[in-house]
C-alpha positions in Angstrom: 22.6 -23.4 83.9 19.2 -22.8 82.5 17.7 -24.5 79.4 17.8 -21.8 76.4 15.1 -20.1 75.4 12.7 -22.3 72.9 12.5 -20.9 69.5 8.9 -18.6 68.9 6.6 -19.9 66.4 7.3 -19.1 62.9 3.7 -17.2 63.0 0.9 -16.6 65.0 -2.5 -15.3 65.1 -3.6 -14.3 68.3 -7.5 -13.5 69.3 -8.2 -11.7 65.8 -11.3 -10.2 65.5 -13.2 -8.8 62.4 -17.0 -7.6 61.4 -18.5 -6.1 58.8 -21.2 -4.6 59.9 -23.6 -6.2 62.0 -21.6 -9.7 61.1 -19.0 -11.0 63.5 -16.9 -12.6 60.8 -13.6 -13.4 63.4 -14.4 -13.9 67.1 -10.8 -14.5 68.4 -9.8 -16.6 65.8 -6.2 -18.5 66.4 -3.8 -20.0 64.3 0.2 -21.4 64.7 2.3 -22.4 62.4 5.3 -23.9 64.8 8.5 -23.9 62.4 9.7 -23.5 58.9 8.7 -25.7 56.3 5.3 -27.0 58.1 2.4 -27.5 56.1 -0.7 -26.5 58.6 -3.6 -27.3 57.1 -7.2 -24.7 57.8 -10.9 -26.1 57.4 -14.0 -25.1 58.4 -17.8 -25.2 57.3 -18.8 -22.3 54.6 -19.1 -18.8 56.8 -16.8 -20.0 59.7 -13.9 -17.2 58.9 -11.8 -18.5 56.9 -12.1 -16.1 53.7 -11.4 -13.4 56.2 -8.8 -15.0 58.2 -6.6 -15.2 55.0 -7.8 -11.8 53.9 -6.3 -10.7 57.0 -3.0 -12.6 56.8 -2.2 -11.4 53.2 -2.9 -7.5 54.2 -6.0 -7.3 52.1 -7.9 -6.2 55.1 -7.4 -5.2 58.9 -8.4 -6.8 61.4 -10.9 -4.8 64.6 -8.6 -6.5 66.9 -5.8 -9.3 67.8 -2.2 -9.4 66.6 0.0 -10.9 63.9 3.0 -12.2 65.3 5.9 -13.3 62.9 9.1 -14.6 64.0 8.3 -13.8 67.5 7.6 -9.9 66.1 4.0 -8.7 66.2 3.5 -6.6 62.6 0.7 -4.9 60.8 0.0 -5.1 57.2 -1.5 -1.9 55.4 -1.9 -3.3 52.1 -1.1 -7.2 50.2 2.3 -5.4 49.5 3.5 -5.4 52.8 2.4 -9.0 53.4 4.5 -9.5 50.6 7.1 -7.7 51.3 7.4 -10.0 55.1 7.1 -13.3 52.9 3.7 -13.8 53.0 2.0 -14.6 49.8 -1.3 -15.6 48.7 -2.1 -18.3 45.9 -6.6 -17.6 45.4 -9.0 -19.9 44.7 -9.6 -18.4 41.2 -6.6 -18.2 38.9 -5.1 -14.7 38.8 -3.1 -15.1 35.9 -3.0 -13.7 32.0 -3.7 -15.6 30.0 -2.5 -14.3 26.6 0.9 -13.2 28.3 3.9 -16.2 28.6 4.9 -18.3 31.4 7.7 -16.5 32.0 5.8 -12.5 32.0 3.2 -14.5 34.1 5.7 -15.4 36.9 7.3 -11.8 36.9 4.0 -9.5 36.3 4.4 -5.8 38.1 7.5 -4.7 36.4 9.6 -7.4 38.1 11.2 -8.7 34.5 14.9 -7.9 33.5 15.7 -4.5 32.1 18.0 -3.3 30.0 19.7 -0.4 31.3 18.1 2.5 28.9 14.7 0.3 28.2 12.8 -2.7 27.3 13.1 -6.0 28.5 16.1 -8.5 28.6 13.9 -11.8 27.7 16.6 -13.8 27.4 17.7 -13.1 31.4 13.8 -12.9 31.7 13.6 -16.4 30.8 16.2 -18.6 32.8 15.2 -16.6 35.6 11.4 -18.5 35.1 13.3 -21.4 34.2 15.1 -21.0 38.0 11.6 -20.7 39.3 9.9 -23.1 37.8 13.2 -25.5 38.9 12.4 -25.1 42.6 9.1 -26.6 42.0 10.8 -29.9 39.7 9.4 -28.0 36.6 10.5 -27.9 33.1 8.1 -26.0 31.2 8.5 -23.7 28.4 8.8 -20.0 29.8 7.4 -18.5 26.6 4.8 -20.5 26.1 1.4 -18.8 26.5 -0.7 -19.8 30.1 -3.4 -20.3 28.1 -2.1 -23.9 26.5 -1.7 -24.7 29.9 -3.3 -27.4 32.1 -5.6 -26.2 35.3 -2.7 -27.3 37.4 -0.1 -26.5 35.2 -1.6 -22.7 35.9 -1.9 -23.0 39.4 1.9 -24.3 38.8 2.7 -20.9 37.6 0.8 -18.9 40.2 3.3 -20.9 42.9 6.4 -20.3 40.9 5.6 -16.6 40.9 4.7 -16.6 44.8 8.0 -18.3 45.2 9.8 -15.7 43.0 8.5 -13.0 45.4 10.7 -14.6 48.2 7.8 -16.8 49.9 8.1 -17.9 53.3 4.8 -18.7 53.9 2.5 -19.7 51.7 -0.8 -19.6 51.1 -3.3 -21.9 49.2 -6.9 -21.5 49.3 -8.8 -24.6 48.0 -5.9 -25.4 45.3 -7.7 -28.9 44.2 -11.1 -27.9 43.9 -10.9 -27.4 39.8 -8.0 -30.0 39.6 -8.1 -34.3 39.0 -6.6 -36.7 41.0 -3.4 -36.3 38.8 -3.0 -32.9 38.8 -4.1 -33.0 42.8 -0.8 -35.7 43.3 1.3 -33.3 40.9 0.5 -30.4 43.5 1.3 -32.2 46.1 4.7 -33.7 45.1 5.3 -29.5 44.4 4.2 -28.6 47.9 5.7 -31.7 49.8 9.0 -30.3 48.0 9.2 -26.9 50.0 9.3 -28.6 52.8 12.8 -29.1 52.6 13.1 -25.4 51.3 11.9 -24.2 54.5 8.7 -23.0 52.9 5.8 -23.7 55.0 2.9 -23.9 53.5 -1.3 -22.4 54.5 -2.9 -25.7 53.1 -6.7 -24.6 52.8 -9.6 -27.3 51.7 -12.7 -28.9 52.4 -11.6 -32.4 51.5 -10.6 -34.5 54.7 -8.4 -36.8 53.3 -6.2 -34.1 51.7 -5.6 -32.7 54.9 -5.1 -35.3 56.7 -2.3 -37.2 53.9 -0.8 -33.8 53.5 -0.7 -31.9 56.3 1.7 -32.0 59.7 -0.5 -29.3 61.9 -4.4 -28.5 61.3 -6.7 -25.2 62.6 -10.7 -25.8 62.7 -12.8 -22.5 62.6 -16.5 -22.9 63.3 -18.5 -19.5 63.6 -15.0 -17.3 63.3 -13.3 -19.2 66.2 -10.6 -21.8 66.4 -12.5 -24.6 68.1 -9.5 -27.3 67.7 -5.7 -27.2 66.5 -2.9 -30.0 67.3 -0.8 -32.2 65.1 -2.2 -34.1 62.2 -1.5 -37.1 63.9 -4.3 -36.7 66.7 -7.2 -36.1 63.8 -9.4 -38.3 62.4 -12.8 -37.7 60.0 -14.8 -37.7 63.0 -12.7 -35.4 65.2 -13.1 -32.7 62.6 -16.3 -33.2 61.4 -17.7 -32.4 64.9 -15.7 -29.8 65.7 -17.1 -28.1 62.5 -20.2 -28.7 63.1 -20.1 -29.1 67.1 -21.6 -32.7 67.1 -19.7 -35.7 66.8 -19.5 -35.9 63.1 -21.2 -38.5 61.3 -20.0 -37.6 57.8 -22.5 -37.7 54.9 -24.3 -40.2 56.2 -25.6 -43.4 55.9 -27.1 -43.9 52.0 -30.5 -44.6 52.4 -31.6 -48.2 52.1 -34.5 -48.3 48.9 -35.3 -50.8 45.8 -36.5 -48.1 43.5 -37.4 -49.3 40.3 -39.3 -52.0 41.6 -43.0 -50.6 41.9 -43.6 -52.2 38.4 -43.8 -48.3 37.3 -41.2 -47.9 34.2 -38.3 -45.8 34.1 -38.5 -41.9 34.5 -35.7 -41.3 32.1 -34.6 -43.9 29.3 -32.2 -43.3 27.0 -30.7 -45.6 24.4 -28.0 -45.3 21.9 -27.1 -42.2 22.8 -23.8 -39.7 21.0 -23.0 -36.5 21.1 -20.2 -34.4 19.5 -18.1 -37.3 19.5 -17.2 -37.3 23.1 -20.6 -39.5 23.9 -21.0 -42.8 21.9 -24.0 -45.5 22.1 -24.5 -44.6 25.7 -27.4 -46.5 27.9 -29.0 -44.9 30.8 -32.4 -46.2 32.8 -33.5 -44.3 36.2 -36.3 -45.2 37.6 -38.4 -42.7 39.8 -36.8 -42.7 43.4 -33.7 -43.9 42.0 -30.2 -41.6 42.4 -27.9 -42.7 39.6 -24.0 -42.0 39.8 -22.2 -41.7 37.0 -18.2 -41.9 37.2 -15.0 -41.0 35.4 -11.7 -39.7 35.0 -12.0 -35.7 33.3 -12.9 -36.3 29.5 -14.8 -39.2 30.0 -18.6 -37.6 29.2 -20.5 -37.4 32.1 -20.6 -33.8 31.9 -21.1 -33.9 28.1 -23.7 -36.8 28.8 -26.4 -33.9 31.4 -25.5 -31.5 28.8 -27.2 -33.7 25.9 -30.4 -35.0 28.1 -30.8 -31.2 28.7 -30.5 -30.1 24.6 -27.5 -27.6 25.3 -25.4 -30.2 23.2 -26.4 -31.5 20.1 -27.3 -35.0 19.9 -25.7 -37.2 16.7 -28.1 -40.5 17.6 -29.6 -42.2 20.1 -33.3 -41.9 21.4 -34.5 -40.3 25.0 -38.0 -41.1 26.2 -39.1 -39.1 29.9 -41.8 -41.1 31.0 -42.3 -43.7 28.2 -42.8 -40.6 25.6 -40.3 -39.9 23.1 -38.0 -36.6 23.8 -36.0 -35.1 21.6 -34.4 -32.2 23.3 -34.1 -29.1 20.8 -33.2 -26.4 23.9 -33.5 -26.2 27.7 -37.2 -24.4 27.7 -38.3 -27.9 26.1 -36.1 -30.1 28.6 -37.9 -28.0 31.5 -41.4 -28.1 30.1 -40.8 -32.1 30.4 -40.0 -31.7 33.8 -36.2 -32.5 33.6 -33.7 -29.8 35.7 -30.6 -29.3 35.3 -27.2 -28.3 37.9 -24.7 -27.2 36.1 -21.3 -27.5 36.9 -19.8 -23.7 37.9 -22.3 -22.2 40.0 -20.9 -18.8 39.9 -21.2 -18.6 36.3 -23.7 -21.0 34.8 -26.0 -21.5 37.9 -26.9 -18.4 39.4 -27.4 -14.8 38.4 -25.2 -13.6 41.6 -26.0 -9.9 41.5 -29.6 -11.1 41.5 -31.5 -11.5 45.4 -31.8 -15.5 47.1 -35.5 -15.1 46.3 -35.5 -14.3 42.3 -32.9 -17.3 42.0 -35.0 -19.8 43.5 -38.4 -18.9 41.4 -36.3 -17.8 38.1 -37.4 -21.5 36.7 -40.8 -21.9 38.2 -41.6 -18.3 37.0 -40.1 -18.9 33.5 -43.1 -18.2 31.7 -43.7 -15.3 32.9 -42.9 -12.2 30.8 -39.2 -10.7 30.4 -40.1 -7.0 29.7 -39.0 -6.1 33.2 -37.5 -8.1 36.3 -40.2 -10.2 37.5 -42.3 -9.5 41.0 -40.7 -12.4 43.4 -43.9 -10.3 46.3 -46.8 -13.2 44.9 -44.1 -16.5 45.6 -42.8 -14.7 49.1 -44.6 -17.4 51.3 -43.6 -20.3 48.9 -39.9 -19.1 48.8 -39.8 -18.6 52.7 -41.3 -22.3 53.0 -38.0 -22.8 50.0 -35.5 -21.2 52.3 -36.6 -23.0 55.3 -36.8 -26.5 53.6 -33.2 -26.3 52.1 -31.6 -24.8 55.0 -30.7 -21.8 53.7 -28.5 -19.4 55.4 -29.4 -15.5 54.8 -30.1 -12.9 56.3 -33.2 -12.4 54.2 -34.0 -14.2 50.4 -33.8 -10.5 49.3 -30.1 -9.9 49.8 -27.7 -10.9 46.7 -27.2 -14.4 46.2 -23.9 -13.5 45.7 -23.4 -12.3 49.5 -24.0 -15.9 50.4 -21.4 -18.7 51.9 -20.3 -21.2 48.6 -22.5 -24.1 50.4 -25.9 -22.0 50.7 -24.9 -20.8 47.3 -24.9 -24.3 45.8 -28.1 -25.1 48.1 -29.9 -21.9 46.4 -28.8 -23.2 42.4 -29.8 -27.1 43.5 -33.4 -25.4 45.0 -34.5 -24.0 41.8 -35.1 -27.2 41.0 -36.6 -28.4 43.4 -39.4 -25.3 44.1 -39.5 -25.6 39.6 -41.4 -29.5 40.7 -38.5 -30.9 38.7 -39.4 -34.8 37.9 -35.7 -35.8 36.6 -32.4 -34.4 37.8 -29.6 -33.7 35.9 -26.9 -33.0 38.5 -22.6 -32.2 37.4 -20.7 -31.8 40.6 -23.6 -31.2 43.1 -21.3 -30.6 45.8 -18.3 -29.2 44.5 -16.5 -26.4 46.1 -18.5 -26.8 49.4 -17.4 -28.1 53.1 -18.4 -31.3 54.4 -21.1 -30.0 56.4 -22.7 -28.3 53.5 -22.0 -31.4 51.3 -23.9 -33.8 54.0 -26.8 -31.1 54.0 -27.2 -31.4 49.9 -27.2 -35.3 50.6 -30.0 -35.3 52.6 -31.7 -32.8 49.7 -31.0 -35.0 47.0 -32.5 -38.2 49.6 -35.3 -36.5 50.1 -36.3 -35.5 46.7 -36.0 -38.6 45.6 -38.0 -40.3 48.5 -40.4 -37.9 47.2 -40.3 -39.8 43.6 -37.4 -38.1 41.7 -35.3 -39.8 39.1 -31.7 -38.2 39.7 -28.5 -38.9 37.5 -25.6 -37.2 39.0 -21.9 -37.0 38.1 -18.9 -36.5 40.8 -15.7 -36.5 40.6 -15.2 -37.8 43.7 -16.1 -42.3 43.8 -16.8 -41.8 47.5 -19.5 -39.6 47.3 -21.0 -41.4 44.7 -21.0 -44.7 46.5 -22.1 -42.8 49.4 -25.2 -41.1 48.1 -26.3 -43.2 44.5 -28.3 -46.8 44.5 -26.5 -47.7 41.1 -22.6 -46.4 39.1 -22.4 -45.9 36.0 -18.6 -46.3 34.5 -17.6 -44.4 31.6 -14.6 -44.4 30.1 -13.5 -42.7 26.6 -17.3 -41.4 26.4 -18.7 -45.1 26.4 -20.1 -47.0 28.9 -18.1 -49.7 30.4 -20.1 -50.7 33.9 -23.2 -50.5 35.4 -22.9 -51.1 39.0 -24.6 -51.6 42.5 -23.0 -49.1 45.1 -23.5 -51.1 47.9 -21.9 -54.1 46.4 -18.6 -52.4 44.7 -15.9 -50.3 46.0 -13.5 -47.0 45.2 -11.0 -48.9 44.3 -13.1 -51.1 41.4 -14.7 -48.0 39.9 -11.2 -46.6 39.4 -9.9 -49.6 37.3 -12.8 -49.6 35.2 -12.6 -45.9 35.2 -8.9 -45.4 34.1 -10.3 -48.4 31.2 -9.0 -51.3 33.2 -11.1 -54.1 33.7 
């Protein structure tokens, strides 16, 4: 008697191909996920495929070539609907929600809500059908309460209770922690650990190793639009999948260079003293010396964002006193801050860092060309050799430094805010979240940026959210907690685990 068939995969992609243009986005890309209720995790470096492979999966475009294969059945989306329609449903990287409208209208946008026979809407059936949804995901919040009182995870909360209100058998995530703490992260996790045993499988996609590897049961690598390695979780480690994304052996960041900055008997780049602002910074010290890369650490609210924003004058300082280069500073806007030579990285680089419909080239020389007239969009034709010599310094992937920023992968995006900086002759670095949203290959390529500026005799302060990276890349932590300073530490002497105590105000 012959064994019975083995049950097909629950899906499959199979030698997908896509370009646009002249770019080979997919060159036979593969993905399985085996049975119901997996979590398969995806990574790969900025511009390996993924955006498209998902694009693809959730019908919002067509691929040249290959096959979709669900429950052993090849199909063909035409539109996100049908995707849909088959159980597959796509959670973005940027909140799709309304803000103004309730949980529970959020949940059921597109005319799904209960009617009443002749018209309108039955809210109170409208509601305790959210309430049913929100239940499958161990939620209890109010379903006429507004989405905008809501946390960042709480929102992405809703955006899953609405995909699982669409009937989701497969869902997909697409960098769900990159805006989120390490509470809301564990909160999202319990939420997607949970479909497990409601046979939803889950599309886990990130750039942070450790997720995948805590959460995941399956993982896909795409490097240059192919899958270069897939297997259980099990036979993965950091190294395995750095190399494979970067086809090396993977060396992660790096080693943090070795340096005693400070001690040159030169005084400190940037000294600050005292300082508050807008009562979420209180009687802060800071000291970096030139050479020197300063972390600073903390939970979300503790004012290391608040703290770059006040060194750069876009908040208003209540005391304290900053001196850059043993003369006093008293920061009144930005255009003072970068006449003294400090820069400043803001957090979103979408919206606060770059001007995306503007070209690679006018990005990179919009601070050294500052004062330069406005009347019209300045001539980047004089600076063309010096922003080539940019673009080849900071690894810069484009097809030319005229095309759109915005046409760029997330990691050469972040390289091409962080190099404005740099090309400006910035002396002092003000950096929030250098690396956030970016892969680990891109994130080891800022490291060395950061290492080499400040070989080169920059004072950088940067805050992460992420202790690794921080011990990883600074010479010294700073702790805040509650907007104060609580520790002043040497990175290579401390450890994750004591700048989270001091960080969560435990000593």
């Amino acid at each position: 008697m012959s064994a019975p068939a083995a049950a097909p995969s629950q899906l499959r992609l199979q030698e997908v191909h896509k370009r646009f243009g002249g770019v080979h986005a997919l060159r036979g890309a593969e993905l399985t996920i085996r049975r119901p209720g997996t979590v398969h995790g995806l990574i790969g470096a900025n511009g390996s495929g993924k955006s498209t492979l998902l694009s693809i999966l959730s019908g919002q475009l067509r691929p040249d070539a290959g096959a979709i294969v669900l429950d052993g059945k090849e199909i063909a989306f035409g539109a996100p609907a049908a995707a849909v329609a088959r159980g597959i449903v796509m959670v973005s990287q940027e909140t799709a929600l309304a803000p103004d409208l309730s949980v529970a209208e959020n949940i059921f946008l597109g005319g799904r809500m209960a009617r009443r026979r002749l018209r309108g809407v039955q809210w109170a059936t409208t509601r305790a059908q959210a309430v049913e949804a929100l239940a499958r995901l161990e939620l209890d919040y109010d379903p006429s309460l507004p989405v905008r009182r809501l946390r960042p995870d709480q929102q992405q909360m809703v955006e899953i209770a609405r995909a699982l209100s669409l009937d989701a058998r497969i869902l997909i995530l697409d960098e769900p922690t990159s805006s989120l703490t390490d509470d809301e992260t564990g909160a999202l996790f319990r939420a997607i650990s949970s479909l497990r045993s409601q046979s939803v499988s889950t599309l886990f996609v990130s750039h942070r190793l450790d997720e995948l590897l805590d959460l995941c049961d399956e993982l896909t690598i795409l490097r240059d639009g192919r899958s270069v390695d897939a297997g259980p979780i099990e036979d993965f480690d950091a190294h395995r999948i750095v190399g494979a994304m970067i086809g090396g052996t993977g060396t992660g960041t790096g080693a943090r260079t070795s340096r005693s900055p400070g001690t040159s008997g030169a005084g400190p780049a940037l000294r600050v003293r005292g300082l508050s602002a807008s009562g979420l910074v209180h009687d802060v010290d800071v000291d970096v010396h030139p050479g020197e890369i300063v972390g600073l650490a903390g939970m979300v609210g503790a004012g290391r964002g608040e703290l770059l924003e006040a060194l750069f004058g876009v908040r208003a300082l209540t005391g304290g006193t900053i001196e850059v280069a043993s003369q006093k500073f008293e920061p009144g806007d930005p255009r003072e801050a970068i006449a003294r030579g400090l820069g400043y990285l803001p957090p979103d680089r979408k919206t606060q860092g770059l001007v995306a419909q503007r070209s690679v080239a006018e990005n990179l020389t919009m601070v050294a060309t500052h004062t330069r007239g406005r009347l019209r969009a300045p001539s980047t034709s004089p600076d063309s050799k010096m922003v080539g010599e940019a673009v080849a310094a900071l690894g810069i992937r484009s097809e030319s430094p005229d095309v759109p920023v915005a046409t760029l992968s997330g990691g050469n995006q972040q390289k091409v805010a962080l190099g404005k900086w740099i090309l400006a002759g910035s002396r002092i670095m003000l950096l929030d979240q250098p690396t956030r949203g970016v892969d680990v290959a891109a994130k080891a390529e800022i490291h060395t940026l950061l290492r080499k500026s400040a070989a080169e005799g920059a004072a950088i302060l940067v805050s992460s959210a992420e202790t690794g990276e921080l011990l990883d890349l600074c010479d010294r932590v700073l702790v805040l907690f509650r907007g104060r300073l609580v520790a002043s530490l040497t990175a290579a002497e401390t450890s994750e685990d004591a700048v989270a105590h001091l960080a969560g105000g435990r000593t």
